[in-house]
Structure formats: structure tokens, C-alpha cells
VMD Tcl script that draws the C-alpha trace (Angstrom):
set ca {
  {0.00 0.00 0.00}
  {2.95 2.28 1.04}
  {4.27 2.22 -2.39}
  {1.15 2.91 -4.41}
  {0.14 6.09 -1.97}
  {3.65 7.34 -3.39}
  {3.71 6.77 -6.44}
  {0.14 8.58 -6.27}
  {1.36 11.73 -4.08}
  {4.76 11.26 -6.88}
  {2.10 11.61 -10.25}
  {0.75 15.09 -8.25}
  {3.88 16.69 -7.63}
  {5.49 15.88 -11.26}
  {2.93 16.34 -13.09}
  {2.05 19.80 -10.89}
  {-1.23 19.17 -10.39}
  {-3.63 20.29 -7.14}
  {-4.12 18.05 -4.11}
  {-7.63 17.53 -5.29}
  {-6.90 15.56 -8.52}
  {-7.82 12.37 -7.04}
  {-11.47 13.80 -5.61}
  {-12.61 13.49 -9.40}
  {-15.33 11.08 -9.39}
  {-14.40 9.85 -12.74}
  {-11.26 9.38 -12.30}
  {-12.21 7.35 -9.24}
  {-15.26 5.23 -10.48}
  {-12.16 5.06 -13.72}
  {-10.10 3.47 -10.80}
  {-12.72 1.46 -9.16}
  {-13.56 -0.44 -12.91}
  {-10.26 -1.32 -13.57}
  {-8.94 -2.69 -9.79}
  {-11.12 -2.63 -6.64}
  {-7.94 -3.30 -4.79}
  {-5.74 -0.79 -5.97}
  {-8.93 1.91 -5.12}
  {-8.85 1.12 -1.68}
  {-5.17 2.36 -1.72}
  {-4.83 5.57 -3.77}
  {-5.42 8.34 -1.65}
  {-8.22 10.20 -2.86}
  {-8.31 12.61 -0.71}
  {-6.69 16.37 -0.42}
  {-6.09 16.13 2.78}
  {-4.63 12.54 2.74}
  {-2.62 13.14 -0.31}
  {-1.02 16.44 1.67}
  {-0.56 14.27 4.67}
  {1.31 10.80 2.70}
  {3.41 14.10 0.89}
  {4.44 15.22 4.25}
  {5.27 11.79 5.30}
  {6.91 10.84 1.88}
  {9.67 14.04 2.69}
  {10.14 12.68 6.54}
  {10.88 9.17 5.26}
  {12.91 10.87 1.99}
  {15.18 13.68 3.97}
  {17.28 10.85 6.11}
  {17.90 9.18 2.65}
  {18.99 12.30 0.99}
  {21.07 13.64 4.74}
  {22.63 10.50 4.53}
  {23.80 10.91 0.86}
  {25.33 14.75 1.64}
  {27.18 12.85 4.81}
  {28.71 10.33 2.51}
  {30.15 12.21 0.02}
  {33.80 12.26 -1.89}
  {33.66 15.83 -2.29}
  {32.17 19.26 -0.76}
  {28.74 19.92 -1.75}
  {28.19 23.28 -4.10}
  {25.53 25.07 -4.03}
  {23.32 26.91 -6.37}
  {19.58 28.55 -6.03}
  {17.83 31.30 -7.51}
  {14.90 33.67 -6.41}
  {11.63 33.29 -8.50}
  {7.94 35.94 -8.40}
  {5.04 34.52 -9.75}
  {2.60 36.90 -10.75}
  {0.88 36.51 -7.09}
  {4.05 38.61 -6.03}
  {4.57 35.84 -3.13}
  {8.93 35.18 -3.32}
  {10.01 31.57 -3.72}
  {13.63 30.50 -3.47}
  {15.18 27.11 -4.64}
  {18.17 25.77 -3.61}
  {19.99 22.82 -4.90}
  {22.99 20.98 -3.71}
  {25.92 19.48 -6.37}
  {28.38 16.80 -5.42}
  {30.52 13.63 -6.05}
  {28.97 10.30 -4.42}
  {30.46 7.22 -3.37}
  {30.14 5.75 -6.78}
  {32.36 8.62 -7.96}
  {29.10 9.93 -10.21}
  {27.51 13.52 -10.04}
  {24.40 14.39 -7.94}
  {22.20 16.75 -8.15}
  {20.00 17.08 -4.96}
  {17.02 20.03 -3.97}
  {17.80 21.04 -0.86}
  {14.91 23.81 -0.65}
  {12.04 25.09 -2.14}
  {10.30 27.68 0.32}
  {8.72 30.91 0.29}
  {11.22 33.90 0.92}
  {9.87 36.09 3.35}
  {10.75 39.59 3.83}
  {12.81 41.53 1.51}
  {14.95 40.67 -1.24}
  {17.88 42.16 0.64}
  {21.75 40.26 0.12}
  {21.31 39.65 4.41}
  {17.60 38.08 4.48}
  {18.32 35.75 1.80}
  {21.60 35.09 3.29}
  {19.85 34.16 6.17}
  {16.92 31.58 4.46}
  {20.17 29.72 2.68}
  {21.94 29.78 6.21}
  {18.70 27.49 7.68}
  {19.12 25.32 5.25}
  {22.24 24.25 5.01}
  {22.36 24.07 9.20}
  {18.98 22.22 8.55}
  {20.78 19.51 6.18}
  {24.41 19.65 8.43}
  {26.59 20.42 5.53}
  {27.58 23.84 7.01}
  {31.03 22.09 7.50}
  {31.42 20.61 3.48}
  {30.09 24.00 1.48}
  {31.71 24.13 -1.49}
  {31.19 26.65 -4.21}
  {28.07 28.58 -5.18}
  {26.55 29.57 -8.38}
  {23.63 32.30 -8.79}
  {23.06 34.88 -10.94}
  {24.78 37.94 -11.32}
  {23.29 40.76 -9.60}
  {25.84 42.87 -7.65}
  {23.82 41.70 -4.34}
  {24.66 38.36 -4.56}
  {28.18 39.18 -3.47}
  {27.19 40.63 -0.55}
  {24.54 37.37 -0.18}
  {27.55 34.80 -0.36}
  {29.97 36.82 1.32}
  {27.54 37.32 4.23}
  {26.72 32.96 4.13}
  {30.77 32.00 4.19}
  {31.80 34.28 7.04}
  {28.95 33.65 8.82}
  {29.44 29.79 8.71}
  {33.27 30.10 8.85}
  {34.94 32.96 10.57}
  {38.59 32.75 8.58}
  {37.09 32.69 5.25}
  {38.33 35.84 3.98}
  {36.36 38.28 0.64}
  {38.68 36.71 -1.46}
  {37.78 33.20 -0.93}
  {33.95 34.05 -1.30}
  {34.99 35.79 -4.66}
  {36.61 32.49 -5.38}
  {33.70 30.17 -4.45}
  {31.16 32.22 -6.85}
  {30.46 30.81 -10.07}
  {28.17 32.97 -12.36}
  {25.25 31.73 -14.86}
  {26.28 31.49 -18.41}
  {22.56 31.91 -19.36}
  {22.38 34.44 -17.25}
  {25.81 36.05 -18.84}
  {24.55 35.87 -22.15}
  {20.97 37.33 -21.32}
  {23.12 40.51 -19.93}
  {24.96 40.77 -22.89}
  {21.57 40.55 -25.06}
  {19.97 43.30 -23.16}
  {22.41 45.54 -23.08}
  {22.92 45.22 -26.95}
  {18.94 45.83 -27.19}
  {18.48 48.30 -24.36}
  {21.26 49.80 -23.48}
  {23.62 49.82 -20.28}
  {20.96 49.86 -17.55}
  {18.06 47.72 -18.58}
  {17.13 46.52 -15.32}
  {16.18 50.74 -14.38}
  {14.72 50.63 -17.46}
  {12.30 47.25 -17.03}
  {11.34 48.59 -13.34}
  {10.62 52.03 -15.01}
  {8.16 49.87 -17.35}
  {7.04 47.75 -14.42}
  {5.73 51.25 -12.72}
  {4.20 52.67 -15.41}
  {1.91 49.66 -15.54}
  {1.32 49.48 -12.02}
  {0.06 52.73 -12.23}
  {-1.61 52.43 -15.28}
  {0.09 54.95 -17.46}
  {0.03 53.71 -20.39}
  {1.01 56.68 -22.90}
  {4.14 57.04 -20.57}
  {5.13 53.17 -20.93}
  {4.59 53.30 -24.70}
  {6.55 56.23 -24.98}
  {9.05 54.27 -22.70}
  {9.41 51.52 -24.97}
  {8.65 53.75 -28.17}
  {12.23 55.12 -27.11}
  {14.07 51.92 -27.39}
  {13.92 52.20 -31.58}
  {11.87 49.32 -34.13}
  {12.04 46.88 -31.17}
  {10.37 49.33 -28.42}
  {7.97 50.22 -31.26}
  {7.15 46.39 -31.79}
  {6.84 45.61 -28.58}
  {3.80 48.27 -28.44}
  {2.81 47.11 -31.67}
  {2.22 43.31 -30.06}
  {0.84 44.78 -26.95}
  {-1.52 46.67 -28.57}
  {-2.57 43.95 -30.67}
  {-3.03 41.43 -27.53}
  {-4.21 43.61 -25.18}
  {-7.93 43.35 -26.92}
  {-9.46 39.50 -27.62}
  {-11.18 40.65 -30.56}
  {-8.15 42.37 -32.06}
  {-6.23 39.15 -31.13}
  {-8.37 37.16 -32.71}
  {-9.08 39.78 -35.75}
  {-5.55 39.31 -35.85}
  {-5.26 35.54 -36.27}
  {-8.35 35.67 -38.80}
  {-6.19 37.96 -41.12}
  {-3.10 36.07 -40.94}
  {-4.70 32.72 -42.04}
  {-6.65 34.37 -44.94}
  {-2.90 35.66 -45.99}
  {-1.89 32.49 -45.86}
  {-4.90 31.17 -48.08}
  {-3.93 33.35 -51.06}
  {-0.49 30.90 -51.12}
  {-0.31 28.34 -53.60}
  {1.75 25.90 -52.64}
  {2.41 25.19 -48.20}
  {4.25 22.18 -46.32}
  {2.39 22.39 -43.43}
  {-0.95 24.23 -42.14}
  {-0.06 26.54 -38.87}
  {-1.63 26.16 -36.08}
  {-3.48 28.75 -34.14}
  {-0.88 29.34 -31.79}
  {1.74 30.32 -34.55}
  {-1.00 32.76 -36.22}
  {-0.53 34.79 -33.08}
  {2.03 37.01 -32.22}
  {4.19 36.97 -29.29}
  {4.68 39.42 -26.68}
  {8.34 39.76 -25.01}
  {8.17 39.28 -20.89}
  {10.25 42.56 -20.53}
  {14.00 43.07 -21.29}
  {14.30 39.06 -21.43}
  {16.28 38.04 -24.09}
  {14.61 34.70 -25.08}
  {11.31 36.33 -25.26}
  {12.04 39.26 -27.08}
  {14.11 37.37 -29.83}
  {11.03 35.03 -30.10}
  {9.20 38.17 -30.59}
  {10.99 39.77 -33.35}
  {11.35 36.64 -35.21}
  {8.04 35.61 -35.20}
  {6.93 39.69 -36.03}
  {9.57 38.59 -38.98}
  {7.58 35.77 -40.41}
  {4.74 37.58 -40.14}
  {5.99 41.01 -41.50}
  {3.14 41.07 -44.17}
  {0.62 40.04 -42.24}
  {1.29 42.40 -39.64}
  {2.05 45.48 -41.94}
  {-1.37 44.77 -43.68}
  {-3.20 44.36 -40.47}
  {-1.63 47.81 -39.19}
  {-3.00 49.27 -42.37}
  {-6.45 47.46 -41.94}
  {-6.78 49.14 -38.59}
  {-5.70 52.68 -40.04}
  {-9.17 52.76 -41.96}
  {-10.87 52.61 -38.41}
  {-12.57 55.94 -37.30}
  {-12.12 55.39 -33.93}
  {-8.36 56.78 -33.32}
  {-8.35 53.88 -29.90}
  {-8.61 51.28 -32.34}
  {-5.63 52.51 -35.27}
  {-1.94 51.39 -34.04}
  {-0.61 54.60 -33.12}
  {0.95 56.25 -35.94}
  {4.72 56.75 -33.99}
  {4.69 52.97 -33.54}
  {3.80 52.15 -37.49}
  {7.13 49.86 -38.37}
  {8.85 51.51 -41.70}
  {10.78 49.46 -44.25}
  {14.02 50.62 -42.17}
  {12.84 49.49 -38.66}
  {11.88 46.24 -40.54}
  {15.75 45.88 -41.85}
  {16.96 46.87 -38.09}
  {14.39 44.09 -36.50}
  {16.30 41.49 -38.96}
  {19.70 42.63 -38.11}
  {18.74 42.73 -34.70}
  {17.71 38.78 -35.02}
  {20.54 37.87 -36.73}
  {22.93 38.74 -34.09}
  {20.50 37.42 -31.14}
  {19.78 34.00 -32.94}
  {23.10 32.61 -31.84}
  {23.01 33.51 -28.44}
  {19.17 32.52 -27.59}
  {20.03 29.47 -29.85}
  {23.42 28.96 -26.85}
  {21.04 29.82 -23.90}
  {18.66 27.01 -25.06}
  {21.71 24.74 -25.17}
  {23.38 25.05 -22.14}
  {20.41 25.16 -19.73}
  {20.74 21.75 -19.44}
  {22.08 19.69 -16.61}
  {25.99 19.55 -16.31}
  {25.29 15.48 -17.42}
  {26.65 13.65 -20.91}
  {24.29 14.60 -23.90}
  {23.08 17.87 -21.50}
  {25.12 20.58 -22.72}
  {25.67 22.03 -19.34}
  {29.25 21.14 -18.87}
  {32.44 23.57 -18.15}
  {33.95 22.84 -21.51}
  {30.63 22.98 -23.45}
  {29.99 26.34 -21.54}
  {33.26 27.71 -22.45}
  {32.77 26.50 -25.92}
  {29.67 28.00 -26.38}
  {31.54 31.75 -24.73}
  {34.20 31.25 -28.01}
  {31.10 30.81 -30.24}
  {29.07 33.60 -29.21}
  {32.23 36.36 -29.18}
  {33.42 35.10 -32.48}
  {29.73 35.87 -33.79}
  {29.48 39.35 -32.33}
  {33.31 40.00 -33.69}
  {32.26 39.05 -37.24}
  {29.39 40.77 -36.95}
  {31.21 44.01 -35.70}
  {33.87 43.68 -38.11}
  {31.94 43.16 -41.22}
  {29.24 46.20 -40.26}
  {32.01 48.31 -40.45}
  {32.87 46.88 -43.43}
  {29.48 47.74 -44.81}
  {29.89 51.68 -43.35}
  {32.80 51.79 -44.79}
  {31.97 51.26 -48.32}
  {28.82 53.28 -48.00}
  {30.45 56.25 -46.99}
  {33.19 55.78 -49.48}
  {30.07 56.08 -52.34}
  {29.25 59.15 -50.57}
  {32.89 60.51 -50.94}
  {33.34 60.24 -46.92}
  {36.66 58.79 -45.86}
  {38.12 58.26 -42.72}
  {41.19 60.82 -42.07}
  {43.25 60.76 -38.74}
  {40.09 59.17 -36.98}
  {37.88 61.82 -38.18}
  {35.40 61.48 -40.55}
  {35.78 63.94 -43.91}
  {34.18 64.69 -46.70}
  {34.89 65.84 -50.08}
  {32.57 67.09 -53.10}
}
mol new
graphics top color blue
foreach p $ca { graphics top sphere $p radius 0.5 }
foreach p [lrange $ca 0 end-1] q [lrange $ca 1 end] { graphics top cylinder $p $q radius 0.2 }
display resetview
């Protein structure tokens, strides 16, 4: 009976589902058809599927304590704040080490609300518990978070606090920073300039406030990707005008002769970035790219309407040039979404989340951006040359 009530309570928490799954009367009478026996033991229940999941982590935690006891090497660390849109914190911790076996394990430590502020102290603090909680204050390794500038003060404040003589430079030397994280800096910057994350609060408080002529001005700032972002936003923000939308883009797609493959309904939709993130806005822009003339014909569509609430405002109309910038703009972000999908894997054979495949994929993106640097001044170059503009003493001249 003991293992079936797990391997119920296991099929809730992997699959993510509510405590009540099992109250479904169809899925019990579903049950009851096909074994009588096996009924009697599921836990159909919420409260007795919380209470087996309780029981499950009691009987589990010795198992795992017993593992981080036993092991060939210190255990490293890594965790990560998350805010779901109910604004309640969560932080998830994970453990890394060598077993007995000599083979890598991965273990989750923690996965708890973070109360109180986000300061480097309080969180700090929550990581503290649980590694005194687990007893491997006395094997901590290494760490690796993201890399906002409060995370030093986070890990600096965890290793002197567990061990007196570690000294700043050892905590520097414990930190390891996310590569996806790395290469999401490096994307937003190119897109947004030095100091996105001002610039996605700034966004973040215009919404809360509801000020939206001030937010699309924001993002209207930020060139043909600003102005597509309020282009998509404008476009999803009404059901009718989403679905207006979709209707247009499949009778588009009717006037083709010759397709592979229908679409489905979710790729006749555009997609709207989740702020400055890079993965999101790259999606964005390259799906705005397969749909240019879809979109541009929409845009027009709506132009015709009297109601000046229902046109696309006229500063965020896409020309021919913001089109061209949009596709440059893809072409040098395709390669590093493309290496953030790769390496989020786990550090495991076939995972792409290993030091050497990491520091691969760092070669592979900076050779892109240097070709792509080099040759666009290449490009200037030559144009200004037709122009009669050459470059004298690191000034530019002209002549004629």
C-alpha cells in the first residue's frame, strides 16, 4: 500500500497538479472499474494526499542527509529567487556533489517561500537554515547564482557567517556565475542599453500605475524593437483584435499556392516579449519577422478605423528601415538565444551544461558578435566611401 500512496502523491507533484486531482469522481469510479484493490489504496483525498506528501519528505530527507554525509567531495551550491505573478517570493536551492560511486548528484535542498525583503542579508539568512537544517555547514563548497551585484554581498555574508577565517577573497573564489544568465546581460544591453534593469522597473511602474502613454513612450524610445513591442501589446491587449488578428493572418496564408504544413493557431498569433528578457524578445521579433506582411497589412487594416483607440498609433507604425533593423537585430541574437537554449541543461553527458561545453559555447558567441562588428564596419565603410566620406586621422571627412 505504502508504495502505491507514493507513487500517487509522486504523479501530483510531477505532473504539478492540485491536491484535489484524485477527488474526481471519474477518475475514481475510472479506478474502481479497472482494480477494486488498488482503489482502496490511492489516496483520494486532499487532505490525505497532503498528509502521505508530508510523510513521503520525513521518510525521503534521512535518505537524501545520509547521501550529503557520505560524500567524496564538498557539496556546491546553487539557487535562484523566483515571483510569480501573485508577487509571493520563492527561493530554490539545490545541492551538487561527487557520491560514493564517484558519479555527479544533483539534490534540492529547498524550495520555500522567501519572506521579507529581497535584501543580500535576508536571503543570506533563508540559505543559512538550510544548510544548518541539512548539516553540511562544514562541506560547502562553491556557489553559483546569478549575477546581480547583491549576490556578493549574499555569499559573502553565508561564508563568514558559517566560517569565521574565510576571507572576501575566498567568497569571490567560491562564486560561479550563470552562463545563461551572462549571455541574457549581454543581449539586453545590446537591445536596451547599459541599464536595462532601471529601465524594465521604469516599465514595471508605469503599468502598475496604469500609465500607459508614458510606458509606450518608454518603450517607443528603445527604436523598431520598443515600437514592436507596443505594436504586439496593442494587438493582444484586446481578444477581438487578437483574434481579428489571427483571422487575417490565415486568410494571408490562403492566397499561397503551394504550403508544407498548415499553422496552427498558436503560430497565427504574435508573441509578446516578458520585458527586457532576451529569449522572449528574440522570439518576438522573429516571429513579427515571419509575419511582416501580415502584420504590416493588419496595421494598415486598422488605419481605416474611425475610432483613433482602435488605429496602431501612428509613432509605432514599423517603416521598411525598422523592418531591416528588427532582422539585423535577429541575426545577431539567434546565436546567443540558440546557446542559452543549449546550455540550460544539466551539467550530465548529452546535456550541454558542462564547463567545456559552456566555455565552448563563450568562443562561439564572441566570435559571432566579432564578425558581426567587423563586417558592419565593413558595410559603413563602403557606403560612406560612395558618398565621398573617408576616414582621415580618426575623423570622418568629406569631399565634393
Amino acid at each position: 500500500m505504502a508504495r502505491i500512496r507514493e507513487l500517487s502523491v509522486g504523479y501530483i507533484v510531477d505532473s504539478n497538479l492540485p491536491f484535489t486531482t484524485f477527488e474526481s469522481t471519474y477518475l475514481q469510479e475510472l479506478f474502481r472499474q479497472l482494480d477494486s484493490d488498488l482503489y482502496a489504496q490511492v489516496p483520494w483525498g486532499r487532505t490525505a494526499t497532503k498528509k502521505d506528501l508530508e510523510d513521503i519528505i520525513v521518510s525521503k530527507k534521512a535518505a537524501v542527509k545520509e547521501e550529503l554525509n557520505d560524500t567524496v567531495t564538498q557539496i556546491h551550491l546553487s539557487f535562484d529567487l523566483w515571483t510569480p505573478p501573485n508577487r509571493l517570493a520563492f527561493i530554490s536551492i539545490f545541492g551538487h556533489f561527487i557520491d560514493r560511486r564517484h558519479l555527479y548528484q544533483s539534490r534540492l535542498l529547498a524550495f520555500k517561500r522567501q519572506i521579507g525583503s529581497h535584501a543580500s542579508e535576508n536571503i543570506a539568512y533563508t540559505i543559512r537554515n538550510v544548510v544548518r537544517d541539512w548539516g553540511i555547514d562544514g562541506k560547502l563548497g562553491g556557489s553559483i547564482c546569478d549575477n546581480a551585484t547583491s549576490n556578493d554581498v549574499c555569499l559573502r555574508n553565508l561564508y563568514t557567517t558559517l566560517d569565521a577565517s574565510i576571507t572576501r577573497a575566498d567568497t569571490e573564489a567560491r562564486r560561479m556565475r550563470c552562463f545563461g544568465h551572462i549571455l541574457n546581460l549581454v543581449a539586453q544591453a545590446f537591445i536596451y542599453g547599459d541599464d536595462a534593469a532601471s529601465f524594465e522597473l521604469q516599465s514595471e511602474a508605469y503599468d502598475m500605475l496604469d500609465r500607459v502613454e508614458e510606458d509606450l513612450e518608454h518603450w517607443r524610445a528603445k527604436g523598431p524593437v520598443g515600437k514592436l513591442h507596443n505594436i504586439v501589446r496593442f494587438i493582444r491587449a484586446s481578444p477581438q483584435r487578437t483574434e481579428a488578428f489571427k483571422t487575417h493572418a490565415r486568410e494571408q496564408e490562403e492566397v499561397d499556392s503551394y504550403k508544407l504544413a498548415e499553422e496552427s493557431t498558436a503560430e497565427l498569433e504574435v508573441i509578446q516579449n516578458n520585458a527586457t528578457r532576451l529569449n522572449s524578445t528574440y522570439m518576438m521579433i522573429e516571429r513579427a519577422l515571419v509575419k511582416q506582411s501580415e502584420l504590416n497589412s493588419f496595421i494598415q487594416e486598422l488605419g481605416l478605423e474611425v475610432d483613433a483607440s482602435k488605429r496602431v498609433p501612428t509613432a509605432d507604425v514599423l517603416t521598411s528601415d525598422d523592418w531591416k533593423v528588427l532582422r539585423e537585430v535577429s541575426h545577431i541574437l539567434e546565436p546567443v538565444y540558440n546557446m542559452t537554449m543549449r546550455a540550460q541543461g544539466r551539467g550530465t553527458s548529452g546535456g550541454h551544461g558542462r564547463l567545456w561545453e559552456v566555455m565552448t559555447g563563450m568562443e562561439f558567441v564572441l566570435e559571432h558578435l566579432e564578425d558581426w562588428g567587423f563586417s558592419t564596419r565593413i558595410k559603413l565603410l563602403i557606403r560612406l566611401r560612395k558618398k565621398g566620406i573617408q576616414l582621415r586621422g580618426g575623423s570622418w571627412t568629406g569631399h565634393g
